[in-house]
Structure formats: C-alpha cells, structure tokens
mmCIF file of the N, C-alpha and C atoms, coordinates in Angstrom:
data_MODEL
# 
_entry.id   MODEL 
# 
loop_
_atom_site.group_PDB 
_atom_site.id 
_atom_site.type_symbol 
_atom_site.label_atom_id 
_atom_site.label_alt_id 
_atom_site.label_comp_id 
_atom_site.label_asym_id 
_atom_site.label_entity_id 
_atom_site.label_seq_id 
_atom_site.pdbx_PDB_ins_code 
_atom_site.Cartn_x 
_atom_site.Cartn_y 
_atom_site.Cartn_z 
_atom_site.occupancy 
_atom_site.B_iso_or_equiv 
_atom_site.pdbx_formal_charge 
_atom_site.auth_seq_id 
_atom_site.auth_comp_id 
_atom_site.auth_asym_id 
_atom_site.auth_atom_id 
_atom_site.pdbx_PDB_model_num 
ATOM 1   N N  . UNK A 1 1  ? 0.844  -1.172 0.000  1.00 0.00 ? 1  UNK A N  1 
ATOM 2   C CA . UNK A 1 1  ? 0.000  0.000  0.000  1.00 0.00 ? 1  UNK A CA 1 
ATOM 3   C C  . UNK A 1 1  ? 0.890  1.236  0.000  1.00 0.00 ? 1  UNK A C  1 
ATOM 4   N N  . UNK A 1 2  ? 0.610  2.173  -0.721 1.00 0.00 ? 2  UNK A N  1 
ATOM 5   C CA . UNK A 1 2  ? 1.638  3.183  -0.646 1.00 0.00 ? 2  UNK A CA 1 
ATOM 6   C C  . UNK A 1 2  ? 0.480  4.716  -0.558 1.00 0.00 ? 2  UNK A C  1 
ATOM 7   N N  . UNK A 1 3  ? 0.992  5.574  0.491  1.00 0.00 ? 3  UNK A N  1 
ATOM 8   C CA . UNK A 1 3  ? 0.478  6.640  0.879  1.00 0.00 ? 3  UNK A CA 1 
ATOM 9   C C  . UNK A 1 3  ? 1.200  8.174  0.423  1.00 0.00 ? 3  UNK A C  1 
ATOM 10  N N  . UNK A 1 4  ? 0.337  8.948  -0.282 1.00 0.00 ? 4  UNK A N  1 
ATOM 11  C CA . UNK A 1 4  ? 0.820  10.233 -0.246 1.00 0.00 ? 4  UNK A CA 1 
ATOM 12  C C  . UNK A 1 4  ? 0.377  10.979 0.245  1.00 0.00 ? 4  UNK A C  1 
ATOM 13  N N  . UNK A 1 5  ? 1.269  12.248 0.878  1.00 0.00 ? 5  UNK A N  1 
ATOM 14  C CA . UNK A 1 5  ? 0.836  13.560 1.943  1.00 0.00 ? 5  UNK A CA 1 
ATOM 15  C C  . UNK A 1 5  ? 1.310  14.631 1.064  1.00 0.00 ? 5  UNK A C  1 
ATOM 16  N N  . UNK A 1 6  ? 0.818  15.759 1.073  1.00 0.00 ? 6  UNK A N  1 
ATOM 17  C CA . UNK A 1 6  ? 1.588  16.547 0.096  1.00 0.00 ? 6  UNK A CA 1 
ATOM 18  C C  . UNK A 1 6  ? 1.783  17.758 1.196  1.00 0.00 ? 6  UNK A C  1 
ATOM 19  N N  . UNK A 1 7  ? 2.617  18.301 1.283  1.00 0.00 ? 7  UNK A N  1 
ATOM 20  C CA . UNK A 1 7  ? 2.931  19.503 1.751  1.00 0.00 ? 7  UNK A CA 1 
ATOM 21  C C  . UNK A 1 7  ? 3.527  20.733 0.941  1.00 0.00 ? 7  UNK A C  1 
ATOM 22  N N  . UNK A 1 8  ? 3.139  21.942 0.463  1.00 0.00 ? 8  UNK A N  1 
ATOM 23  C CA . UNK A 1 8  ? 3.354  22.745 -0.430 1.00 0.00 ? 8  UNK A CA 1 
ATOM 24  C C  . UNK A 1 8  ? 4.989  23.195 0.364  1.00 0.00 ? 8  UNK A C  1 
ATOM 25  N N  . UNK A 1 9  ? 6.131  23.254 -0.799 1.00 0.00 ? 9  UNK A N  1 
ATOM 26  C CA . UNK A 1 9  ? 7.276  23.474 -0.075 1.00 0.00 ? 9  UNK A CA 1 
ATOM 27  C C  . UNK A 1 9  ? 7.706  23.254 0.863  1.00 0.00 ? 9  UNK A C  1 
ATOM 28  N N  . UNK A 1 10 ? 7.545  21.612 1.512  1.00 0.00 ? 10 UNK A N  1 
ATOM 29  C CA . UNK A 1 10 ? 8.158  21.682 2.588  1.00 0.00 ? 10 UNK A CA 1 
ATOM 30  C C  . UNK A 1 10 ? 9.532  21.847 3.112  1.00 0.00 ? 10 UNK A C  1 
ATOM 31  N N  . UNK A 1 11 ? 10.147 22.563 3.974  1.00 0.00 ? 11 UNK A N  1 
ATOM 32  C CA . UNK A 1 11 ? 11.650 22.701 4.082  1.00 0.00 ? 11 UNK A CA 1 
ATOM 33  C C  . UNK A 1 11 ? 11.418 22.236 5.475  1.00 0.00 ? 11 UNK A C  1 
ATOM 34  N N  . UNK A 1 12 ? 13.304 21.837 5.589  1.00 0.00 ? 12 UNK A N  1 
ATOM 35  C CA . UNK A 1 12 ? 13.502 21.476 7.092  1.00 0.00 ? 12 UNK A CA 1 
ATOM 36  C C  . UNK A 1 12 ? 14.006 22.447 7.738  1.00 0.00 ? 12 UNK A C  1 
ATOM 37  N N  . UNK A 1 13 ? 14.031 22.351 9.264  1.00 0.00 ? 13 UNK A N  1 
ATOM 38  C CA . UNK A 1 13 ? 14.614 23.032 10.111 1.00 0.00 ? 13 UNK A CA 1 
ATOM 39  C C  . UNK A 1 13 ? 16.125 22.160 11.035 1.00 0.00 ? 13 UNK A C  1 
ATOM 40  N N  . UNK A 1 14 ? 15.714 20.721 11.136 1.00 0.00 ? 14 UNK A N  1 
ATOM 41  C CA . UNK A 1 14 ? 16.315 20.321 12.285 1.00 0.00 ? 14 UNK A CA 1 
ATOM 42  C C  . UNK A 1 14 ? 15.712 18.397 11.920 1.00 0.00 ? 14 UNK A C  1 
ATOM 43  N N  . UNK A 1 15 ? 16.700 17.778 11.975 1.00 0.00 ? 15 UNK A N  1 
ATOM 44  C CA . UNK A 1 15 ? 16.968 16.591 11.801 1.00 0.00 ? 15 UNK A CA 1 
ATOM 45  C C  . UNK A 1 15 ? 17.832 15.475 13.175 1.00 0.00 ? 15 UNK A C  1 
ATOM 46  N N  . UNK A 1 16 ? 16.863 14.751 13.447 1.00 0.00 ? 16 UNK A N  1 
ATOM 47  C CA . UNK A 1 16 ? 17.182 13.448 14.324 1.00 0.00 ? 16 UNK A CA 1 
ATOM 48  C C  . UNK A 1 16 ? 16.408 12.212 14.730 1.00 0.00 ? 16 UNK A C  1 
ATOM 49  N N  . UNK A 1 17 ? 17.297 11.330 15.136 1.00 0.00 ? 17 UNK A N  1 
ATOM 50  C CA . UNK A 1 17 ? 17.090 10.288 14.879 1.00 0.00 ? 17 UNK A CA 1 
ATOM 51  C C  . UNK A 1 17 ? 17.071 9.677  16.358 1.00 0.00 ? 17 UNK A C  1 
ATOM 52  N N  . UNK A 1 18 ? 15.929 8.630  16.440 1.00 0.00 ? 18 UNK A N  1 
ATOM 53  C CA . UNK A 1 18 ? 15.991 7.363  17.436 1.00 0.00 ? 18 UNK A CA 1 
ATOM 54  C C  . UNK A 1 18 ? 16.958 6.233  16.991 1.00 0.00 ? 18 UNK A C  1 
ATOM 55  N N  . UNK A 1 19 ? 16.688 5.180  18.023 1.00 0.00 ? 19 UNK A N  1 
ATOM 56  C CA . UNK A 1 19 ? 17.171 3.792  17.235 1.00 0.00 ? 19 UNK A CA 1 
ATOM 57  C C  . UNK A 1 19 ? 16.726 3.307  16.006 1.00 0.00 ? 19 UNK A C  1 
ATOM 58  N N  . UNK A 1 20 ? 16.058 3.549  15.698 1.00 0.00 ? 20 UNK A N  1 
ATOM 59  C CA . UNK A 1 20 ? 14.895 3.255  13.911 1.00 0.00 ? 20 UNK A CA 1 
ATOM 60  C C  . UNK A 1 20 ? 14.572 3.926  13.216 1.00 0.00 ? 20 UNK A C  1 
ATOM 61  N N  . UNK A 1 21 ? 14.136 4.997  13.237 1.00 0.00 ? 21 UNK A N  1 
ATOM 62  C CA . UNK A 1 21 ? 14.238 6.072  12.429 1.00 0.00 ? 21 UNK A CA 1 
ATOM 63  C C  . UNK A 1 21 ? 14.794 7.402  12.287 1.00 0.00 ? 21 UNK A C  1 
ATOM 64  N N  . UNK A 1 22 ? 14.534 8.132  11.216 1.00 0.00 ? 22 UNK A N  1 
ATOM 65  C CA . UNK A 1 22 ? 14.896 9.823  11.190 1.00 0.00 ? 22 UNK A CA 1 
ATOM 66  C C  . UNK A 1 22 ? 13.804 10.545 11.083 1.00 0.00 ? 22 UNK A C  1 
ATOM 67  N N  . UNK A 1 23 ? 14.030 11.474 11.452 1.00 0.00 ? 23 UNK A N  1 
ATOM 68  C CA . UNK A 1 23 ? 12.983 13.120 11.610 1.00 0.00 ? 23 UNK A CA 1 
ATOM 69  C C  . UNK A 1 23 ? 13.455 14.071 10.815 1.00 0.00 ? 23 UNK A C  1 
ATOM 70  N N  . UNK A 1 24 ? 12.307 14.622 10.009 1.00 0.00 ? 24 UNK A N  1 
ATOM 71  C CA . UNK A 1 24 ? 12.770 16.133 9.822  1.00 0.00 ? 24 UNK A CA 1 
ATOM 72  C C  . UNK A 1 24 ? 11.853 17.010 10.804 1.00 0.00 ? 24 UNK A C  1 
ATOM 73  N N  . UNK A 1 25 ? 12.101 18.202 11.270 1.00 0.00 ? 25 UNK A N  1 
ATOM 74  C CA . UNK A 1 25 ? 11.042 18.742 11.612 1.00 0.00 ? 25 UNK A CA 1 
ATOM 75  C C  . UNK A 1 25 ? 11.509 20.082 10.754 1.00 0.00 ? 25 UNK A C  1 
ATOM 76  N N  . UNK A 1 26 ? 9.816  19.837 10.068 1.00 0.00 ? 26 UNK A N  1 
ATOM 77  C CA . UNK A 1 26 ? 9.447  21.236 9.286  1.00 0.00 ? 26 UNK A CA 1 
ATOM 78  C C  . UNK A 1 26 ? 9.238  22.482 9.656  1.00 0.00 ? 26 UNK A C  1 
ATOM 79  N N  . UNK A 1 27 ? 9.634  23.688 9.001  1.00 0.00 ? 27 UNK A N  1 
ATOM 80  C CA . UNK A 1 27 ? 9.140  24.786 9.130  1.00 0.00 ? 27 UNK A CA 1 
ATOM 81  C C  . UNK A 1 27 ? 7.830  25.062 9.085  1.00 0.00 ? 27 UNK A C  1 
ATOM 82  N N  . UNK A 1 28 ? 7.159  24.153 8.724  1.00 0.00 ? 28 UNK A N  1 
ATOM 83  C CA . UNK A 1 28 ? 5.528  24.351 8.513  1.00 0.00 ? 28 UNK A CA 1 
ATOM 84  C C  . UNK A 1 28 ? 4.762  23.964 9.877  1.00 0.00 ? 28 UNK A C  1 
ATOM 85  N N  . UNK A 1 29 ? 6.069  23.347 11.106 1.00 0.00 ? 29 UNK A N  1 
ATOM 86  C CA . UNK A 1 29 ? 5.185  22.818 12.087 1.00 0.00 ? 29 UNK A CA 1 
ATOM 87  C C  . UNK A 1 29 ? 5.021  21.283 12.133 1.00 0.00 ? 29 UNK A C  1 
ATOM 88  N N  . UNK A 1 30 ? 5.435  20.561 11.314 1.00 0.00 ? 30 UNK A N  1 
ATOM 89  C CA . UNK A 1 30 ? 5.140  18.967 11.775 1.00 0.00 ? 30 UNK A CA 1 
ATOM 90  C C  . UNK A 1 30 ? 6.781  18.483 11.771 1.00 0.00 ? 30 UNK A C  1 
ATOM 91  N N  . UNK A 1 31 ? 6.526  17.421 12.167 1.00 0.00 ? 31 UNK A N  1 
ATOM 92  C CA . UNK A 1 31 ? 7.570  16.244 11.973 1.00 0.00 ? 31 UNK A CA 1 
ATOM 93  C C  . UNK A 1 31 ? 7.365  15.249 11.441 1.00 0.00 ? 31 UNK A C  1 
ATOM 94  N N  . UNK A 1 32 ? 7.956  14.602 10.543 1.00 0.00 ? 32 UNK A N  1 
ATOM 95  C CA . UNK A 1 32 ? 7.788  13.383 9.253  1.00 0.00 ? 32 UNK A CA 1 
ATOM 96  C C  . UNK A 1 32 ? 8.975  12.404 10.060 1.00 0.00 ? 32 UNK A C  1 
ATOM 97  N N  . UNK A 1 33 ? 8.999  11.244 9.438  1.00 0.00 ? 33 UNK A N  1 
ATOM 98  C CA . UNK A 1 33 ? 9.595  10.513 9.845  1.00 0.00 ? 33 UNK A CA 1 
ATOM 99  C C  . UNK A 1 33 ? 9.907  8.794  9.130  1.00 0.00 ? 33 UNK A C  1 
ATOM 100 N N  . UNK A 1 34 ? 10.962 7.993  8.962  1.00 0.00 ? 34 UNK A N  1 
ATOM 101 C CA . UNK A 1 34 ? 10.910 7.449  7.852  1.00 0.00 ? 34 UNK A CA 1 
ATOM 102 C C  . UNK A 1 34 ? 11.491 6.226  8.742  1.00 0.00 ? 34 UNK A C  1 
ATOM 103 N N  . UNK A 1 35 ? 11.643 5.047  8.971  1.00 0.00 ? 35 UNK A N  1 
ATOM 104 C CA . UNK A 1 35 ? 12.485 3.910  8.849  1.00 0.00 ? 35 UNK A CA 1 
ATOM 105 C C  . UNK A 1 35 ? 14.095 4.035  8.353  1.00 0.00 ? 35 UNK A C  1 
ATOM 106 N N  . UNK A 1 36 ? 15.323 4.170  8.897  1.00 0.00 ? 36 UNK A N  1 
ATOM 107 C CA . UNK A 1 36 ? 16.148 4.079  8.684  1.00 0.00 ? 36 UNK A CA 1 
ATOM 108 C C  . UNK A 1 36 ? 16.591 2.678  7.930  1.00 0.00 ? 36 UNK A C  1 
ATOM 109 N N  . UNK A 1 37 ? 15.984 1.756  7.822  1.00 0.00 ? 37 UNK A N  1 
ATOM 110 C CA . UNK A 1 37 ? 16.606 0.544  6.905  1.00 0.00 ? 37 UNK A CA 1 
ATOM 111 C C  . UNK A 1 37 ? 15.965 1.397  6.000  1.00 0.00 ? 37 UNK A C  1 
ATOM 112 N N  . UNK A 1 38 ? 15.249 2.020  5.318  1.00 0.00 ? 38 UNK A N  1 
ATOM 113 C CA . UNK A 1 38 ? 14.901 2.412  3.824  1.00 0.00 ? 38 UNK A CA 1 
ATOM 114 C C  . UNK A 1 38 ? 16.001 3.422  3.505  1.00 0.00 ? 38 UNK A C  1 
ATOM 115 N N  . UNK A 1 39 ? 16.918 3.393  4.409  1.00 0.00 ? 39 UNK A N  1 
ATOM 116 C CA . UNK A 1 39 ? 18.165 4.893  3.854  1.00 0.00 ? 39 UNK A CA 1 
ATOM 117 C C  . UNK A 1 39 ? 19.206 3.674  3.895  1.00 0.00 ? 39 UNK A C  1 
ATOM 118 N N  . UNK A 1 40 ? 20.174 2.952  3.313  1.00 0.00 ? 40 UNK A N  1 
ATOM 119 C CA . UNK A 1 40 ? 21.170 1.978  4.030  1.00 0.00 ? 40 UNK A CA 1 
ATOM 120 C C  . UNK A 1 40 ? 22.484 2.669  3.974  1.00 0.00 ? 40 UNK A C  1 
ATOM 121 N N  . UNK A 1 41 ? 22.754 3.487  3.980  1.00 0.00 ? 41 UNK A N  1 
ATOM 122 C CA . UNK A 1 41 ? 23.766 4.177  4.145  1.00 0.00 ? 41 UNK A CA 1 
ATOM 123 C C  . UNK A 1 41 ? 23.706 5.160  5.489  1.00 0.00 ? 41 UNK A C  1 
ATOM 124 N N  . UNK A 1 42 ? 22.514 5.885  6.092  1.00 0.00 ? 42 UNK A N  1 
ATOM 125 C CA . UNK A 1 42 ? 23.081 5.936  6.998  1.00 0.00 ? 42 UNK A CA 1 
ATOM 126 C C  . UNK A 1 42 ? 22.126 5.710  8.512  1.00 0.00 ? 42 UNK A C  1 
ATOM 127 N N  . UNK A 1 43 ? 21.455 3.922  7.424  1.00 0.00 ? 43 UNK A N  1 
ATOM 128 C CA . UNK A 1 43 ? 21.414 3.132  9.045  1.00 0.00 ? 43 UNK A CA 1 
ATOM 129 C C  . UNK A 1 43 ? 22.918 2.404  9.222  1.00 0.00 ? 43 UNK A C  1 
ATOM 130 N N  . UNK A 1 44 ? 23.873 2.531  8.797  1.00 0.00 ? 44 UNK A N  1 
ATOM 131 C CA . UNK A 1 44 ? 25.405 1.939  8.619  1.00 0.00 ? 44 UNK A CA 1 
ATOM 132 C C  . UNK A 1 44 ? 25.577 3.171  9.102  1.00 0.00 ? 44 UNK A C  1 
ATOM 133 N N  . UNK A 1 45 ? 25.626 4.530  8.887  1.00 0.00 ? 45 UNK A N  1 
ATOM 134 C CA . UNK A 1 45 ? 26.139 5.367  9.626  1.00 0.00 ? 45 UNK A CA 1 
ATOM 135 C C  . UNK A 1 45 ? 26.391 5.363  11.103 1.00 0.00 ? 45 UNK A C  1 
ATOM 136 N N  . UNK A 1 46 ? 27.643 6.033  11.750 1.00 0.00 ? 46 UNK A N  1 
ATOM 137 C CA . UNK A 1 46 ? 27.963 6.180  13.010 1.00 0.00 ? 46 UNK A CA 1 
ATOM 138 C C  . UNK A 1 46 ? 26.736 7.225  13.290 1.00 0.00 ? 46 UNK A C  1 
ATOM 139 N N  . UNK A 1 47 ? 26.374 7.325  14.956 1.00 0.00 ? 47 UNK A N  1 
ATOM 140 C CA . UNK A 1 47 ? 25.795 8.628  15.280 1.00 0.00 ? 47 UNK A CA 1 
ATOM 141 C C  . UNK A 1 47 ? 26.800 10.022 15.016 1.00 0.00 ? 47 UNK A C  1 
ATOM 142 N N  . UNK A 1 48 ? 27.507 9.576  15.128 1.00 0.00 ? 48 UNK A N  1 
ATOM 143 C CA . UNK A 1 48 ? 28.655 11.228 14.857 1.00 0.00 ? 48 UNK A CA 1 
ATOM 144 C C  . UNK A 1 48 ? 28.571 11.281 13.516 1.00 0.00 ? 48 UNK A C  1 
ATOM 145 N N  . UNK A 1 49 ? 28.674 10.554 12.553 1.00 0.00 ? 49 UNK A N  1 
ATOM 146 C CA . UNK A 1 49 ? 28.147 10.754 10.754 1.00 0.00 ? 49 UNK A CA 1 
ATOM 147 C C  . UNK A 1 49 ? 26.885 11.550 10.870 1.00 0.00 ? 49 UNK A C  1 
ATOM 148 N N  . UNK A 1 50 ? 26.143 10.436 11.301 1.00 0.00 ? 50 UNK A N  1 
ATOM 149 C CA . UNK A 1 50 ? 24.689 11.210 11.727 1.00 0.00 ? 50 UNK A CA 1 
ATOM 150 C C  . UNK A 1 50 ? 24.179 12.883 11.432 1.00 0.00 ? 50 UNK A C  1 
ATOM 151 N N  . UNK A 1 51 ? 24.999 13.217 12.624 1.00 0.00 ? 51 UNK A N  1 
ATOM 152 C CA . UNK A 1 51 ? 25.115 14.783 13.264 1.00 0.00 ? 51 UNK A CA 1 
ATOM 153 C C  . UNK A 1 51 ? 25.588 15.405 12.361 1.00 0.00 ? 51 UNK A C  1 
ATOM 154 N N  . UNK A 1 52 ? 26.268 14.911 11.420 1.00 0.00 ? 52 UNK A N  1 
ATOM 155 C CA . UNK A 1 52 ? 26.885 15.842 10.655 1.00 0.00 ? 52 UNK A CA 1 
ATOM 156 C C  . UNK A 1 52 ? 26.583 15.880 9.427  1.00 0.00 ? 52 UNK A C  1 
ATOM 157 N N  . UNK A 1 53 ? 25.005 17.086 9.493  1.00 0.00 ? 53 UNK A N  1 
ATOM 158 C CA . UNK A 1 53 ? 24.004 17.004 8.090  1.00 0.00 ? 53 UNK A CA 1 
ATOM 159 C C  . UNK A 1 53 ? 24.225 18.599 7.927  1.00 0.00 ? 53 UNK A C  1 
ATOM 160 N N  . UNK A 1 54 ? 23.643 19.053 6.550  1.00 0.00 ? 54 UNK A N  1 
ATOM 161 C CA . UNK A 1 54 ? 23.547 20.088 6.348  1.00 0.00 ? 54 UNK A CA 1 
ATOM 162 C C  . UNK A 1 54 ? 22.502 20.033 5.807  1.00 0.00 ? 54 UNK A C  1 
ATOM 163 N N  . UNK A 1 55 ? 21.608 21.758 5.516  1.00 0.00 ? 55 UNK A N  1 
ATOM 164 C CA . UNK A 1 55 ? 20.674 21.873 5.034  1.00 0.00 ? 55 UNK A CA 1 
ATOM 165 C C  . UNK A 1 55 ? 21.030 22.056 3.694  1.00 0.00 ? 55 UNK A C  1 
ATOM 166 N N  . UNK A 1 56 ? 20.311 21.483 2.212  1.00 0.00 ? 56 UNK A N  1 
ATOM 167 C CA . UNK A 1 56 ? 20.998 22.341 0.748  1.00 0.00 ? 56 UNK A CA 1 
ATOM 168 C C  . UNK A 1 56 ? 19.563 22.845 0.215  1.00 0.00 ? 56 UNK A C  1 
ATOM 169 N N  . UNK A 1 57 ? 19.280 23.336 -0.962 1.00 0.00 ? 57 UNK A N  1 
ATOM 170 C CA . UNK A 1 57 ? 18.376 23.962 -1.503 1.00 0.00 ? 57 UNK A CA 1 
ATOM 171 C C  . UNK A 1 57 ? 17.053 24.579 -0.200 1.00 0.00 ? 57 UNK A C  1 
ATOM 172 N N  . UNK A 1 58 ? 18.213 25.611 0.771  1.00 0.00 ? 58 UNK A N  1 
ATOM 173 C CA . UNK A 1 58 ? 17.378 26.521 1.528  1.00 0.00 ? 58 UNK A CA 1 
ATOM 174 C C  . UNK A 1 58 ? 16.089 25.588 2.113  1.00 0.00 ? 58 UNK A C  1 
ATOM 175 N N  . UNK A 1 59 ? 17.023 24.413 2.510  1.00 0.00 ? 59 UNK A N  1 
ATOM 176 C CA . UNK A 1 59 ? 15.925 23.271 3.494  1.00 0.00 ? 59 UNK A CA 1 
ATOM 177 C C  . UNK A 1 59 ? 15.193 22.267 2.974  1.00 0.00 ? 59 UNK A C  1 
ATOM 178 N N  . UNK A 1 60 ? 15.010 22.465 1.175  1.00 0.00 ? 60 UNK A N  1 
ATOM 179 C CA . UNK A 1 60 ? 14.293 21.803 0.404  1.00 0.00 ? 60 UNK A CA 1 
ATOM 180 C C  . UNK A 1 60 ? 14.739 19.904 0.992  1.00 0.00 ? 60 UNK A C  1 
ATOM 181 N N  . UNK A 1 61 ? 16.008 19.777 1.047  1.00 0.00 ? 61 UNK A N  1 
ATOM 182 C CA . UNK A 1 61 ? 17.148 19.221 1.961  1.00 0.00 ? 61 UNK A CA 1 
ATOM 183 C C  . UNK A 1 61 ? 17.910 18.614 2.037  1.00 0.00 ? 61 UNK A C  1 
ATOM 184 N N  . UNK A 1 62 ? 18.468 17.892 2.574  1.00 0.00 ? 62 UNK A N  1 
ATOM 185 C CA . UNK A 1 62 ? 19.704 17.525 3.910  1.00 0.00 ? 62 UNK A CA 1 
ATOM 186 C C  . UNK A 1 62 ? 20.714 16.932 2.790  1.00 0.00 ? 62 UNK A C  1 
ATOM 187 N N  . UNK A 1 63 ? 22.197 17.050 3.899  1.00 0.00 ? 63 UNK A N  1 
ATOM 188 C CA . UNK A 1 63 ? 22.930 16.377 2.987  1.00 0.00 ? 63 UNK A CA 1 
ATOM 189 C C  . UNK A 1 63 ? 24.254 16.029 3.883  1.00 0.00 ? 63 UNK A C  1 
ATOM 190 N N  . UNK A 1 64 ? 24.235 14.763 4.006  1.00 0.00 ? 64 UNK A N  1 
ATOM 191 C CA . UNK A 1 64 ? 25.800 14.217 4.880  1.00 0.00 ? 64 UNK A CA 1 
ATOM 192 C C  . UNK A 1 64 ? 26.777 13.827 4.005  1.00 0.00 ? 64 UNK A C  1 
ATOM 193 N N  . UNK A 1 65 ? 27.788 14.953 4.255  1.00 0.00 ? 65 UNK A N  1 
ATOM 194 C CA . UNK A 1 65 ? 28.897 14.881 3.261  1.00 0.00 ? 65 UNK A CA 1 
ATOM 195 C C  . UNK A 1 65 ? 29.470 13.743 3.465  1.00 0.00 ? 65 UNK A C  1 
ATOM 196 N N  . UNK A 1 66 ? 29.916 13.017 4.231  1.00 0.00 ? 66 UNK A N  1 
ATOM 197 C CA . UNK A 1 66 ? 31.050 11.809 4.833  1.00 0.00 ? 66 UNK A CA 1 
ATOM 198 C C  . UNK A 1 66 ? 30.148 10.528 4.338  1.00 0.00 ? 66 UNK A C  1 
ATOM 199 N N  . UNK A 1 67 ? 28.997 10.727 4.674  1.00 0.00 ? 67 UNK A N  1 
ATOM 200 C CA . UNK A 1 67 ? 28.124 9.238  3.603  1.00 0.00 ? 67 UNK A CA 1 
ATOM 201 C C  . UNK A 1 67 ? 27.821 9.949  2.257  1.00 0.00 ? 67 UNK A C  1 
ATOM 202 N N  . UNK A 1 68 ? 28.283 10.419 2.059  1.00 0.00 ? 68 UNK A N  1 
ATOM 203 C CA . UNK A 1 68 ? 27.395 10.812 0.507  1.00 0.00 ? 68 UNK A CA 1 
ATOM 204 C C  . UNK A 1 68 ? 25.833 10.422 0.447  1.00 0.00 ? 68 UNK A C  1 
ATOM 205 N N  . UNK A 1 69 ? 24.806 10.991 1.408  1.00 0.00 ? 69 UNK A N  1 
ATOM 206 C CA . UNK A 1 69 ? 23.549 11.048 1.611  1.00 0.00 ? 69 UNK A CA 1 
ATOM 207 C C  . UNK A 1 69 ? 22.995 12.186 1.132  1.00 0.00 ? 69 UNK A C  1 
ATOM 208 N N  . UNK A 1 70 ? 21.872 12.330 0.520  1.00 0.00 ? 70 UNK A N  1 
ATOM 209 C CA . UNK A 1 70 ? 21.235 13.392 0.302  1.00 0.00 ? 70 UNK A CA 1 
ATOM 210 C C  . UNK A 1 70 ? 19.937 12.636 0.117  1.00 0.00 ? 70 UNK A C  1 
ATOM 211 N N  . UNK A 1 71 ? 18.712 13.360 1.123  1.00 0.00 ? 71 UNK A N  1 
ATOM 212 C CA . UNK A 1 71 ? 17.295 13.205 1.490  1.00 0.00 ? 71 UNK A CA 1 
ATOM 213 C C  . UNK A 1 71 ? 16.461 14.271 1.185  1.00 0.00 ? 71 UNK A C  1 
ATOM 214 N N  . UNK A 1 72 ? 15.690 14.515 0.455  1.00 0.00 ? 72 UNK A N  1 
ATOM 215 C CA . UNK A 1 72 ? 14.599 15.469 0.183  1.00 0.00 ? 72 UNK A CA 1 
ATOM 216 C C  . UNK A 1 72 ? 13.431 15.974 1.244  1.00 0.00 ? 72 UNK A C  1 
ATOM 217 N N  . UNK A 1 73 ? 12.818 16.535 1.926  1.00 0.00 ? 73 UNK A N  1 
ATOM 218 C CA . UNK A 1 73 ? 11.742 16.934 2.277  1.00 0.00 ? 73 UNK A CA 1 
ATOM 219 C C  . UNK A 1 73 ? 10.651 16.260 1.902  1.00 0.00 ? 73 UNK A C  1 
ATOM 220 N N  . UNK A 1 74 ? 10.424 16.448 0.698  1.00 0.00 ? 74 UNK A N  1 
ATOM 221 C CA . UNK A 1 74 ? 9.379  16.324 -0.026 1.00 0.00 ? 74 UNK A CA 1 
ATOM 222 C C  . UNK A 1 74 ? 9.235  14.983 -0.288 1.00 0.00 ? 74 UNK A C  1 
ATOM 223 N N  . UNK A 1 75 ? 10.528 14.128 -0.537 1.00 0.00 ? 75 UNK A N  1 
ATOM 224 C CA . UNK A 1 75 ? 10.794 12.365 -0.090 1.00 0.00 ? 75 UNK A CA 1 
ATOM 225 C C  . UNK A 1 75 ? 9.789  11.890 0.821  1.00 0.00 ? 75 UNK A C  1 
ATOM 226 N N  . UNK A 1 76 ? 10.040 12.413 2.069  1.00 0.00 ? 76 UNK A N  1 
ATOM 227 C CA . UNK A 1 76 ? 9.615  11.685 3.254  1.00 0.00 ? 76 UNK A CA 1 
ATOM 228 C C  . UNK A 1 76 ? 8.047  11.643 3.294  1.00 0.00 ? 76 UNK A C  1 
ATOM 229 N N  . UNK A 1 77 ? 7.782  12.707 2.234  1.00 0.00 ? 77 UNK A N  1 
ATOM 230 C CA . UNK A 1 77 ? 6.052  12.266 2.448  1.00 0.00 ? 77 UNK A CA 1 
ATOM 231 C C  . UNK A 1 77 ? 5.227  11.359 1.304  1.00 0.00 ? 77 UNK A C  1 
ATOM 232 N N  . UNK A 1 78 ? 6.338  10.497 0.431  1.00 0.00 ? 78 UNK A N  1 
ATOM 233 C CA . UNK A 1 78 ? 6.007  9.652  0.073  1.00 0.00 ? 78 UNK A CA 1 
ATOM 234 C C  . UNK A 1 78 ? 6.766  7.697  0.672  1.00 0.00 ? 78 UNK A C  1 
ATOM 235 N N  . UNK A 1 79 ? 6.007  7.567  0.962  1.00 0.00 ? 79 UNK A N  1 
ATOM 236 C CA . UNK A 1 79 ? 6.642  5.439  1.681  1.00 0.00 ? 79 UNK A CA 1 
ATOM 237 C C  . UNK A 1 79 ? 5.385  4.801  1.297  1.00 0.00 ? 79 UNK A C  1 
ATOM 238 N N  . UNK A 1 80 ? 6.275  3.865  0.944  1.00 0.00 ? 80 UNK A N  1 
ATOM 239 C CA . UNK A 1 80 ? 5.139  2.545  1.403  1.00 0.00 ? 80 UNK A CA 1 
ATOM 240 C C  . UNK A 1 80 ? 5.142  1.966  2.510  1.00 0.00 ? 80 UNK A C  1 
ATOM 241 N N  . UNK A 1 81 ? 3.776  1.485  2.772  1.00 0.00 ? 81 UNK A N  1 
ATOM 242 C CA . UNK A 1 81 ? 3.725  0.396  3.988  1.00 0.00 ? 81 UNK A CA 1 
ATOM 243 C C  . UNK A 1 81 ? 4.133  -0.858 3.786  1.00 0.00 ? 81 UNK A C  1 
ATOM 244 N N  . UNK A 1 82 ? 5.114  -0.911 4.531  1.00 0.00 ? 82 UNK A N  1 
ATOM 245 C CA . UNK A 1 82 ? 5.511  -2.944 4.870  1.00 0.00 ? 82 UNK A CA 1 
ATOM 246 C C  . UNK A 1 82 ? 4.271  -3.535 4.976  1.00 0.00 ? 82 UNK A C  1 
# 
C-alpha cells in the first residue's frame, strides 16, 4: 500500500534520529519521519556521521557529506507500507 501527503514546499529546520528512524522537523510545524533501513547508508552510519548534516536547496534538503547522503523533504512524504 503506498500513501501520499503533500505539503506545499516543505523545508527542514532540524533533523534526528531514534534507534529506527529519522525526523525532519518542518518549518511548517510537523515532523515526518521514515524507517532508517529504507536509507542503508546511513542506518550503517555512526551517530557522529549522523550529526553531521547540512541543510541544501534553503531546506528543500539535507545532505551528509562523509556518507554521501542526500534526502529530500518532499521524499519523506512519500513510503510505502511494509
């Protein structure tokens, strides 16, 4: 089953993670959130890799230079359900 949310421009503010997943939390006020086995690069990431994200296209988003990761905003509000 696969679900879409649409959010007009969503950008991030601030990114973290539990044992299982990641967060963005938006400027619009929510927090999204995804399964880290669907990223495998950085559920292999250290927590100190982790931490060390940047915002690119003015939040549109993220990007960990040391994994070569880059995650969209606008990504996270499309998954499927297991």
């Amino acid at each position: 089953m696969q679900a879409n949310i649409s959010i007009e421009n969503p950008k991030v503010e601030n990114v973290w993670f539990n044992q299982s997943k990641i967060f963005f939390d938006l400027a619009q006020g929510l927090t999204v959130g995804a399964p880290l086995h669907w990223f495998p690069r950085l559920a292999k990431a250290t927590d100190e890799q982790r931490s060390k994200w940047r915002l690119i296209a003015n939040g549109l988003g993220v990007h960990w230079e040391e994994i070569d990761e880059d995650l969209s905003a606008e990504g996270m509000f499309t998954f499927q359900k297991d």
